[in-house]
N, C-alpha and C positions, 0 to 999 in steps of 0.2 A: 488308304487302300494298301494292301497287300505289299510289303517291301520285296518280294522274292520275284514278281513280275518284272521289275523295272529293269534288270538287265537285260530283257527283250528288246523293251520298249529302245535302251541306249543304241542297241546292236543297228536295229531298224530307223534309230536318228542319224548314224551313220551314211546311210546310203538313201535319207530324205534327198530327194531333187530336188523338191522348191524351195525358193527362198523363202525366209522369215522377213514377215512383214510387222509394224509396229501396232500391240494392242493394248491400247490404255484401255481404264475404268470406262463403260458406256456410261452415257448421262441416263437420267433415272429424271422420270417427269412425275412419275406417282410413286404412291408408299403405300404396298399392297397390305392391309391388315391382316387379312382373314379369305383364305380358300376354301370352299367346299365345294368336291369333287363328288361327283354321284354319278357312278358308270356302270354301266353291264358290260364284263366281259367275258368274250365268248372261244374258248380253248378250240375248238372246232374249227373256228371261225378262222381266229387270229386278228378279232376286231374288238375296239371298244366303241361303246356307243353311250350317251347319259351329256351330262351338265357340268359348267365348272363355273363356282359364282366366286366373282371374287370383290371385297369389298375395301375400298383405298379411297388415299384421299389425296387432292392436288400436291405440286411443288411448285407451282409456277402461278401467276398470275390470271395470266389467260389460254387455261387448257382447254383444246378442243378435241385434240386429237389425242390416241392412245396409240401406242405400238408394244403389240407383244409375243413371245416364241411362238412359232407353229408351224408345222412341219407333220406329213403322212397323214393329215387329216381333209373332211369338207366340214366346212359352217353350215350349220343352220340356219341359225338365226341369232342374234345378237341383241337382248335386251337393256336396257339401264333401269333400276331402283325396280326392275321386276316385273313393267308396263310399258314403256315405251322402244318401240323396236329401232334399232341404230343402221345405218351401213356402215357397210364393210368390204376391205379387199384384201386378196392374200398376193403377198410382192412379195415372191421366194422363200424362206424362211420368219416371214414377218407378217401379221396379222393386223392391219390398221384398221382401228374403230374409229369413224365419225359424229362426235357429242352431237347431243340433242341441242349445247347453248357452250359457251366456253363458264369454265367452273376454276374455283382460285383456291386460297390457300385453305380459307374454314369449313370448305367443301368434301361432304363427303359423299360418295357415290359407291354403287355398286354395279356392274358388269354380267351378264346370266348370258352363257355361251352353251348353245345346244351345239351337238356337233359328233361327227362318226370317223374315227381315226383306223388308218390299217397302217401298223408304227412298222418302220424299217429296222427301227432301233430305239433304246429307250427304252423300250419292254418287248420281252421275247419269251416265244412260246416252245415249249419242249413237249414233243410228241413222240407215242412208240407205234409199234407196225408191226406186221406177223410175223418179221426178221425179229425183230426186238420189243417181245409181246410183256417183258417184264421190265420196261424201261419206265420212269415215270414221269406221267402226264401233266406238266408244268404251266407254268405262266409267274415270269417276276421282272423286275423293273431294276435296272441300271441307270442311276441319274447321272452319275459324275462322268465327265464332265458336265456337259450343257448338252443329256439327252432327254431329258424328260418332256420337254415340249413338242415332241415325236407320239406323246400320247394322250396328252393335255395341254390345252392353251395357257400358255402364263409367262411370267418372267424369268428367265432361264440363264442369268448371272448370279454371281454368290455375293452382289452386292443391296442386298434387298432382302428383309426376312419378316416372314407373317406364320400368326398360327393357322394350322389346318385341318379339315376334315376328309379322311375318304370312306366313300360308302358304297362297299363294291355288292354288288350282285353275280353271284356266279349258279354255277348250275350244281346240283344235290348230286353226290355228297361232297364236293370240294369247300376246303376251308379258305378262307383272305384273312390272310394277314396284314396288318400295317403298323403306321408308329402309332404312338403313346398310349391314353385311355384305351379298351375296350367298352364301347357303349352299348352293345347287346348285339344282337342277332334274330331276324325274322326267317322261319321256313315258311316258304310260298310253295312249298311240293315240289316243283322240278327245281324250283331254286332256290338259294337262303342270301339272305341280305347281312353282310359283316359294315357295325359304323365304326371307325376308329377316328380318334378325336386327340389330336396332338396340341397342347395347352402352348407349350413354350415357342416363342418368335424361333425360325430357323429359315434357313434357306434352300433353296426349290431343289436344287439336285439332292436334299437327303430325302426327298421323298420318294416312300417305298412301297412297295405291297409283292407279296406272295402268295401264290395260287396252285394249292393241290391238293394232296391227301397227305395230312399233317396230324402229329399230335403233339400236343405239349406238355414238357416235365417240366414239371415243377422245383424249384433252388428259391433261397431268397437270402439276402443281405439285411438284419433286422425286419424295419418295415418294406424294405425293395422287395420287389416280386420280381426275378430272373427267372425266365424260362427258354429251354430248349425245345423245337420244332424240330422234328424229324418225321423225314417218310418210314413205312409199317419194315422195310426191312431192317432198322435199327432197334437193338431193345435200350431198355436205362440206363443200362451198366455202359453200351455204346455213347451215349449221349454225354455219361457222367466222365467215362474214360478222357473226351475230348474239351470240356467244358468246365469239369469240377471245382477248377480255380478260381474263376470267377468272381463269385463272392469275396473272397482274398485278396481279387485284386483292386474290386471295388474299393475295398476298406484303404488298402495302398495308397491307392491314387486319392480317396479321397485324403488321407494324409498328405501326401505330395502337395495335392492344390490346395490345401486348405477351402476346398468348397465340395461340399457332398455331393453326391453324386444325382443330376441338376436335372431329371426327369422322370417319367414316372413309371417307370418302368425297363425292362433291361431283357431284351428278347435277341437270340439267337437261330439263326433258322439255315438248315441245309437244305442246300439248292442246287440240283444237276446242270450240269452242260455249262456252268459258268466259267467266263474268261480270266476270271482272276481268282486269287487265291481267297479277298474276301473284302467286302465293303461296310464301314462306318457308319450305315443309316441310323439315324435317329432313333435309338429305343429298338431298333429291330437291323440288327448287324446279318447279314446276307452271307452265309461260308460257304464256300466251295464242299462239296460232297466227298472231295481229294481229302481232306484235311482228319474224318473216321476213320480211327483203324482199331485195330486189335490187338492186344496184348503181341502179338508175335513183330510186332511192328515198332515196339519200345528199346530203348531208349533211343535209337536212332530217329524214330519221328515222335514227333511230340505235339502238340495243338497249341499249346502252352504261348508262343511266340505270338504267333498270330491274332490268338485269341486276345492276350495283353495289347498289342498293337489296336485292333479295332473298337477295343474299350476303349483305350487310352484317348482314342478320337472323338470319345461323347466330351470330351473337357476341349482338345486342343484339334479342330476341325468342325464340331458343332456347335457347343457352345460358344467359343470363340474362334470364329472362321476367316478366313483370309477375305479379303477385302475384292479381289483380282486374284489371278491363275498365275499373274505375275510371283506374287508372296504367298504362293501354295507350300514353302519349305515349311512356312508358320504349319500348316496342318502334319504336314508329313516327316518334317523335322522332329515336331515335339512327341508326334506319335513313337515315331521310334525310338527317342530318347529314354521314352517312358517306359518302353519295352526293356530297353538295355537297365534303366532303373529296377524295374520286374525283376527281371534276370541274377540282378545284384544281392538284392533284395532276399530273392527263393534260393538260386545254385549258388552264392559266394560271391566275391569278387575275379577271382581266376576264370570262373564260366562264362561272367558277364563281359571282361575284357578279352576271352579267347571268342567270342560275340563280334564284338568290337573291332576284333583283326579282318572281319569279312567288310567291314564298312571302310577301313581304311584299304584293303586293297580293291575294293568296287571304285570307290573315289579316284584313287590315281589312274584306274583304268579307262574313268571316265572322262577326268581331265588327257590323257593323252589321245583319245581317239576324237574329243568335241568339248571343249572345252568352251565355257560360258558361266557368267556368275548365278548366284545363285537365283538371286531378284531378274527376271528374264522378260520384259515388256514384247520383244522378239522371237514369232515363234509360227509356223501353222495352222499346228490344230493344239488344243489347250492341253490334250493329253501326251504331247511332245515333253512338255517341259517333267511329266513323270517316270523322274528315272533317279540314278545314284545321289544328281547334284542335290536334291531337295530332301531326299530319304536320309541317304547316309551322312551325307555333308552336311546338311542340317543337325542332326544328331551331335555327331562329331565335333561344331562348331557350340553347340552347348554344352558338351561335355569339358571343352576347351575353357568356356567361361565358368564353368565348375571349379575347373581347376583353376584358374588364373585369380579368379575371386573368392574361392572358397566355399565349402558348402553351405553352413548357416547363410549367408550371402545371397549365395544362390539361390536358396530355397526361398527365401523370401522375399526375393524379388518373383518367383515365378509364384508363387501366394498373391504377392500385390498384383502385379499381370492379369491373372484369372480373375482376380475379385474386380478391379477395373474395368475391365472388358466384357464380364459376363454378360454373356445372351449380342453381342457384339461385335463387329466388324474389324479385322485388324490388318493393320499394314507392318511391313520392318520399322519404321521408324517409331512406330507406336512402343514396341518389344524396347526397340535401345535406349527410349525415355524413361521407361520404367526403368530400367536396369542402369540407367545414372540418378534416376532419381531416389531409388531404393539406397544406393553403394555410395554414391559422390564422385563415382569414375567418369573419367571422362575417354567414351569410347566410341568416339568417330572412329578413331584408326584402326578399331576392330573391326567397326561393321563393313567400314570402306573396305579390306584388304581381305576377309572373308565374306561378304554376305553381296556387296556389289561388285566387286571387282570380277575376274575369273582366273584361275590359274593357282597353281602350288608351289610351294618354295620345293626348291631342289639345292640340298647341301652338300657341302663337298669338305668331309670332317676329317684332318688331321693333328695326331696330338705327339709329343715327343718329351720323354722326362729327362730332365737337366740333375743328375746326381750331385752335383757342387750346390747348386742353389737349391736343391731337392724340392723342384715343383715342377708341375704340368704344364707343357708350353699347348693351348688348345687354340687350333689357326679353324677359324669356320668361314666358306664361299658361301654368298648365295650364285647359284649358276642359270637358274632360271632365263628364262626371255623375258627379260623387263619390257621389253617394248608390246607385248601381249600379256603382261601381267603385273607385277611391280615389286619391288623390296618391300621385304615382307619385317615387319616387329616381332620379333618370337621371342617369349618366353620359355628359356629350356632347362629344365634338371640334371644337370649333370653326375654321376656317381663316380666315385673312386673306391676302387676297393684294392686295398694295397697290406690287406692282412687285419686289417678294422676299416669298415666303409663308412666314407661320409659323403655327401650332397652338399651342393651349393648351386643357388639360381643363380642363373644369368639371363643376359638382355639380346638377340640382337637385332640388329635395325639396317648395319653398313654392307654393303657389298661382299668386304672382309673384313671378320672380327678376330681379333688376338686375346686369349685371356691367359693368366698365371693364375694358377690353382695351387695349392701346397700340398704337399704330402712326403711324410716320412719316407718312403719307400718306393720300390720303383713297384709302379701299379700292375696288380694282376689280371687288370678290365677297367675298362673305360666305357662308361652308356654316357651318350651326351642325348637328349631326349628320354630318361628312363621312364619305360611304361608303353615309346611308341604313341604319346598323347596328338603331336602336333602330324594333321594329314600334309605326309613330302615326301620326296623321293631324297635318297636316301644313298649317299656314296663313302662308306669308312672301311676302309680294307685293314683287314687285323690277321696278326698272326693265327695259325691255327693253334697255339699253347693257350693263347687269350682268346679263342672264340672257343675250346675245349671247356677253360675255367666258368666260362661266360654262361656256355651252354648247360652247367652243372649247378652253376651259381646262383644266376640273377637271380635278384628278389621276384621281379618280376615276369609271367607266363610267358608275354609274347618278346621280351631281349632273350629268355629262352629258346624260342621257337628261332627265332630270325637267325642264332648264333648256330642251331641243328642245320637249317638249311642252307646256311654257307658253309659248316664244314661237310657237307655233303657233294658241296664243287672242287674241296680240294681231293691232290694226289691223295692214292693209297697211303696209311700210316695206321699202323698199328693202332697208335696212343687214341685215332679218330674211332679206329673201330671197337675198340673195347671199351668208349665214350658211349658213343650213339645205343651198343648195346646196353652199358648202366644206367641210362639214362630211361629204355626202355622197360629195363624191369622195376625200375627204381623211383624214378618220377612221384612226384605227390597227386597231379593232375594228369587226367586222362589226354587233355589235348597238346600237351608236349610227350607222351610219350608216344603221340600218334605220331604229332611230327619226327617221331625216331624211327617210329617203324616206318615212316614212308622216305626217309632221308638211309635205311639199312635197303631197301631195294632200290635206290639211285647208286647209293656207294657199292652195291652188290659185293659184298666180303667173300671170302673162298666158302664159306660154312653159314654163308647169312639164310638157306633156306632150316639147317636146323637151329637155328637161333630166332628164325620167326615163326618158328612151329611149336618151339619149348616153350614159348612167353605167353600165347595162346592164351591155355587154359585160365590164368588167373588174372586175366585185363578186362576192362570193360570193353563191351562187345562194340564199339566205335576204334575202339584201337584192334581188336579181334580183325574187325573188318578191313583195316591198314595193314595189318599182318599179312592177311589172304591175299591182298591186291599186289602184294611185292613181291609175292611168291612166283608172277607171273614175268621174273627176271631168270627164273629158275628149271630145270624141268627134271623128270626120272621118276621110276614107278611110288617111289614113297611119296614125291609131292599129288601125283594123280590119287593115289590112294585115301593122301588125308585130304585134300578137295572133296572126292566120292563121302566120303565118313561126314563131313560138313552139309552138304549138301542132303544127305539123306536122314540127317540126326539133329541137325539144328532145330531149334525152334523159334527161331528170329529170318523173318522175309528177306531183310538186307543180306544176313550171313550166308543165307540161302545163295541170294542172288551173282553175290563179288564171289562166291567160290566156285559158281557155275563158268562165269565172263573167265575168270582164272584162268578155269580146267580148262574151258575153249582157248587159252592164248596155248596154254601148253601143249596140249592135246586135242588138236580140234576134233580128230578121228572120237573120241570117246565121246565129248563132251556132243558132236552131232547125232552118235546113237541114243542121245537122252533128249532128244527133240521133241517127240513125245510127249514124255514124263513132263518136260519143261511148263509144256504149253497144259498140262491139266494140273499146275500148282496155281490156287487162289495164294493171290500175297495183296501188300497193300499198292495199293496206285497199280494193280498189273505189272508189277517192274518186273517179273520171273518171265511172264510173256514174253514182256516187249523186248528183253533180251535174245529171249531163243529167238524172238523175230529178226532182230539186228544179226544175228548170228549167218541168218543167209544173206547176208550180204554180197560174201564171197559167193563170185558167179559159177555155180556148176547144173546141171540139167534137172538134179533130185530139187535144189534148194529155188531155182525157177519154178518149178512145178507144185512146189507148196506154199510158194509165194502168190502163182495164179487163183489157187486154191480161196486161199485167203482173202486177197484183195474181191471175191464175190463178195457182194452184199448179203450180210448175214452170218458170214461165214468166222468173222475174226470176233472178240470181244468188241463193245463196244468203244472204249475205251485206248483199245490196240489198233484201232482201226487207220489213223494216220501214220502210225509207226510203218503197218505193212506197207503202206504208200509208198512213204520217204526210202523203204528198201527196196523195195523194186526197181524203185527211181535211179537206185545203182546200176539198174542190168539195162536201162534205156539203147544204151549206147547195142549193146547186141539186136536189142528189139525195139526197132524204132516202132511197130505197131501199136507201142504202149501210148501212145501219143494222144493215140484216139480215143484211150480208156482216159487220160489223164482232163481232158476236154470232156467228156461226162461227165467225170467226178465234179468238174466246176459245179454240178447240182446236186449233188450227195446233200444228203439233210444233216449231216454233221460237218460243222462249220470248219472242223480243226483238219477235216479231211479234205475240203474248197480249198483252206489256203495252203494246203503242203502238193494238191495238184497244181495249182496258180503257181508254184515255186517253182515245181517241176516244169512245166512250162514256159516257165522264163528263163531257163538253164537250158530247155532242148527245142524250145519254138521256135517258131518264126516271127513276121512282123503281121503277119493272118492273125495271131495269137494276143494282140494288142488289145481289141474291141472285145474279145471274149474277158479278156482279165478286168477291161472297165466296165462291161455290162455286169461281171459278179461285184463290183461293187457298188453297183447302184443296185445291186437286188436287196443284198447285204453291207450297209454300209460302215457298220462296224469295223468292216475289212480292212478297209481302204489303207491303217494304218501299216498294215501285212503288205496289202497288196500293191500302191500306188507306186512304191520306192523299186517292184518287180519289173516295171513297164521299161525303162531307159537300158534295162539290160537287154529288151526283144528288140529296140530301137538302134543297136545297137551304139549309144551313149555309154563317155567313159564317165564317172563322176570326180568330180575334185575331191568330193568329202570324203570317198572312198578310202578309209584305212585298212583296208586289206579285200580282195577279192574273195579269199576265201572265205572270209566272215559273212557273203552275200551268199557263197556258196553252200555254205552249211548251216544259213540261216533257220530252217525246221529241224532240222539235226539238232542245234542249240534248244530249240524248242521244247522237242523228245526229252533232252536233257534234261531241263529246268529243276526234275523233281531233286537232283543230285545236288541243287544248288540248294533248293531249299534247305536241305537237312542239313547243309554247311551254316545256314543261317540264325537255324534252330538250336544246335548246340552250344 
């Protein structure tokens, strides 16, 4: 799943109120071979109706009983081998069948469940209306976690994997899509019957389907058939824009695993109104409709990421899938590994490891606000535990053993892995076998102190050179909370560069380590960690002469970055600022010279606005748009002028966008006469809107009044529609009547518009306001992850987990935001 969601997800485990309770593996009585799913379903409706056979065989000696997921549904009727009718009873979320006789291990049986679902979740239906008569008319399914049992009866753990069929029937002219084969197609006139037939064992959350007006381009990989799905407003060039990799990456990856690529087919499909950025399913990968853009949208967004990450999940999440939600890093870890491998791969090493600096500052942000190991038996709801620790930690922790063991190494243990495990269930401990069995290491201590443990070392680096004995004296603390985490064994790189650079590994393991290093000369820079490899916090204070050289120097992208933005906290000095600006005309790599131009509007020089005006023209337009954003330290008619010029001349959404936000810090007067204009620029993801929209924030009677405007139904993009919420939500306090509009909206048909009222509401309610926030999440229970953490603030409950009030406060704020994070993720 989508890495760019998960700092939501962390934000909102913060301020989870309930306790985490312990979830081991459920026991498993049977071993379902083979599902076939035969449903009509009906977009009008919002119902499925049909069959789900499924055919398994004992585990146990004397089975009589079955129990299986079910949930938004009624039974029909319940048969065995196809003739004999069973009972049956629905206990909350559980479906228990009573055999015809108790049946043992050489027994095979089958199960024929009639039955009519109106799914809460699980699969959801997108509808348009005379407001939004060009919206399109949807129906797709969301497995992961354990929702699919919300639309069909079955086993709904990822510890269990069977082949399957679905055979959907919809109404003329909507196409279904689903995994694997294509087995044909019947028109019955008002309706057509799609069978899909997926060959390979997998397990029940990747099963998929999609329902609308689709078509499909065609790409292929040798004999691979890859196809892109799109609705009629996208053409090929759109499809290919977002997709075209693909094939390239297939060949990658299957390089990487040493196992081709392991099914039969390779289908991408856009999908509106989704919650996340994009899902893994089996042979038919689910993308958010966010992720199309257009030439005017490049290099700053890209598809590239994502699309790498939910391939990379047909090896490492389906084919070999975690065992338990507990060892979900197994999925999510290698996904993204493989992504940064991508990365490496297509942009260089510098883009892959300026990549790489978003995972390591996700990571310490996630250890300091909730800290927990990776391997998480403890937890709520399953999709608690997806967030930084599993995504990026995971990542990070094999990039680590990259390093520490080397690549040939590496690679072939992750070769042996895949081939092992293919079509397969896996745990951590499964991963560590391999990788001592492959190496001969012996790496308890790894996995203990990364993958079960929680917490990150924190160092405390001082070094001092001895001119008589001309060597390095390096003193390293761990300072960490041992008693919540432990001493840690690190492997670190050291560099000297004292006029010729050399490196030397070290070990440490002690509380305090002391090492003597040699060197001719007294050192011009010191990296202890070079590269930035190991995720920690991180305490070494250096001259600004050594973090000048540092920042000019290092071999490496990110001891560049890190040495720009410390000397960006020191005093004024000359020698800093004619630094930061060589740095930004000069740089090899665009993402250190962004970090100059965003460290030349921290340090704001007497002249830094014509010195980020002149660099402009000949940067890549990620550092263009750093430039623009510093500008807003700045003000006077030249800076307005080239804002205006940017804005009306650019041909890039982004640059558009940060020289509009600019011109409003500067200028609000100007930049609010182009309120207008703002609101009738198409750009990608709406971001030119939902700016002018944010822009009324500040309370005055013109910017209420087009806020009212807006917040009618109908009135705003679809798209923008929560944005205008969340700002109005600013002017509550003048207008408490909004309270009343806020309490309707709990039934808006756009979901994202329920939970930024639900927010609002638990920021300006009452305790009347409680029943209302939990009856939307029984309408909608997807929500609840949104919503439930909202209720102890109308109660008025303080929370312990609570790392900061305003993190709860600006929770849909963050939200609005996310698109900003992504692009950070993508580069």
């Amino acid at each position: 799943m989508k890495i760019i969601i998960t700092f939501l997800f962390f934000i909102l485990n913060i301020i989870q109120s309930e306790e985490p309770i312990y979830n081991p593996t459920p026991d498993r009585y049977v071993d379902i071979h083979h599902s076939k799913i035969d449903i009509r379903v009906d977009l009008d409706d919002s119902t499925v109706v049909g069959n789900v056979t499924h055919t398994m065989s004992s585990l146990r000696t004397d089975l009589y009983i079955i129990q299986l997921d079910c949930e938004d549904t009624e039974i029909k009727q319940v048969f065995i081998n196809n003739n004999r009718p069973l009972k049956y009873s629905l206990n909350g979320p559980k479906l228990n069948i009573e055999l015809d006789r108790t049946y043992g291990f050489d027994d095979t049986l089958t199960l024929s469940i009639d039955y009519i679902a109106r799914p809460k979740k699980g699969l959801y239906f997108v509808q348009n209306d005379q407001s939004y008569p060009n919206k399109n008319v949807q129906a797709w399914t969301q497995g992961e976690g354990m929702d699919n049992h919300n639309w069909v009866p079955l086993w709904d753990y990822p510890n269990d994997r069977s082949t399957f069929e679905v055979i959907l029937t919809v109404d003329t002219p909507y196409t279904a899509v689903s995994n694997g084969e294509f087995m044909g197609m019947i028109d019955n006139g008002i309706t057509r019957t799609f069978h899909w037939h997926e060959h390979f064992p997998m397990v029940s959350y990747l099963i998929s389907f999609v329902i609308g007006d689709f078509r499909r381009i065609e790409d292929k990989y040798g004999d691979l058939s890859i196809g892109y799905w799109v609705t009629p407003e996208y053409s090929d060039d759109d499809a290919f824009r977002s997709f075209s990799r693909s094939p390239e990456m297939v060949a990658y990856f299957n390089e990487l695993t040493g196992i081709p690529y392991p099914y039969e087919k390779l289908d991408q499909i856009i999908i509106d109104d989704f919650m996340w950025g994009g899902m893994e399913n089996i042979t038919l990968i689910h993308q958010s409709s966010g992720t199309m853009h257009t030439d005017r949208a490049r290099p700053d967004h890209t598809s590239d990421g994502l699309v790498a990450h939910e391939i990379a999940h047909q090896w490492f999440g389906n084919m070999l899938t975690t065992r338990n939600w507990a060892n979900a890093w197994l999925n999510e870890g290698f996904a993204t590994f493989l992504t940064y491998a991508w990365q490496e791969y297509d942009m260089g090493r510098d883009a892959a490891e300026y990549g790489r600096r978003w995972m390591l500052s996700s990571v310490r942000w996630a250890d300091q606000s909730s800290p927990r190991p990776m391997v998480q038996y403890y937890y709520v709801s399953d999709m608690d535990l997806f967030d930084s620790n599993i995504y990026a930690k995971g990542a990070l922790v094999l990039n680590m053993l990259r390093q520490m063991l080397g690549y040939d190494a590496f690679w072939r243990t992750v070769k042996h892995y895949a081939k092992e495990y293919q079509h397969k269930n896996v745990e951590s401990q499964d991963l560590k076998r391999i990788f001592e069995d492959v190496t001969g290491q012996n790496l308890e201590w790894f996995f203990d102190q990364w993958v079960y443990t929680a917490g990150l070392p924190e160092l405390d680096i001082k070094y001092k050179y001895n001119r008589r004995n001309k060597n390095v004296k390096l003193t390293i603390k761990q300072t960490q909370n041992i008693a919540n985490s432990s001493l840690f064994r690190l492997p670190l790189t050291v560099l000297i560069d004292n006029g010729e650079i050399s490196r030397q590994e070290i070990w440490i393991e002690e509380e305090e380590s002391t090492f003597l290093i040699p060197s001719a000369r007294t050192p011009n820079m010191v990296l202890v960690d070079e590269g930035h490899i190991i995720p920690k916090r991180m305490t070494f204070n250096k001259k600004h002469s050594e973090l000048i050289h540092q920042a000019k120097n290092a071999p490496h992208v990110l001891d560049r970055i890190w040495a720009i933005e410390k000397l960006a906290d020191h005093p004024h000095k000359r020698s800093i600022e004619n630094t930061l600006v060589n740095i930004l005309n000069n740089d090899s790599f665009y993402g250190v010279r962004l970090a100059a131009a965003e460290a030349i509007g921290v340090y704001k020089p007497r002249k830094g606005d014509e010195i980020l005006m002149n660099s402009i023209d000949r940067q890549d337009n990620r550092v263009k748009r750093a430039c623009i954003r510093s500008l807003r330290n700045y003000n006077g008619t030249k800076i307005r002028n080239f804002l205006l010029d940017m804005m009306m001349n650019s041909t890039n959404d982004y640059t558009v966008n940060d020289a509009y936000k600019t011109l409003f810090a500067i200028d609000s007067v100007t930049a609010d006469s182009l309120f207008d204009w703002a609101m009738k620029q198409e750009s990608h993801n709406d971001i030119i809107r939902k700016s002018a929209i944010r822009s009324l924030s500040k309370y005055n009677s013109t910017n209420y009044k087009r806020l009212k405007v807006l917040l009618k139904y109908g009135e705003a993009p679809w798209s923008c529609r929560s944005t205008v919420l969340s700002t109005i939500g600013k002017h509550v306090k003048r207008h408490p009547e909004l309270i009343q509009e806020f309490e309707e909206l709990l039934f808006d048909p756009n979901r994202s518009v329920r939970t930024t009222a639900a927010n609002l509401l638990s920021r300006y309610g009452d305790e009347s306001h409680i029943s209302k926030l939990e009856n939307l999440v029984i309408r909608d229970p997807i929500t609840d992850r949104w919503i439930t953490p909202l209720i102890p603030r109308l109660k008025g409950e303080k929370n312990n987990k609570d790392a900061s009030s305003s993190l709860k406060d600006d929770l849909l704020d963050i939200r609005d935001r996310l698109d900003r994070l992504i692009k950070s993720q993508q580069e």
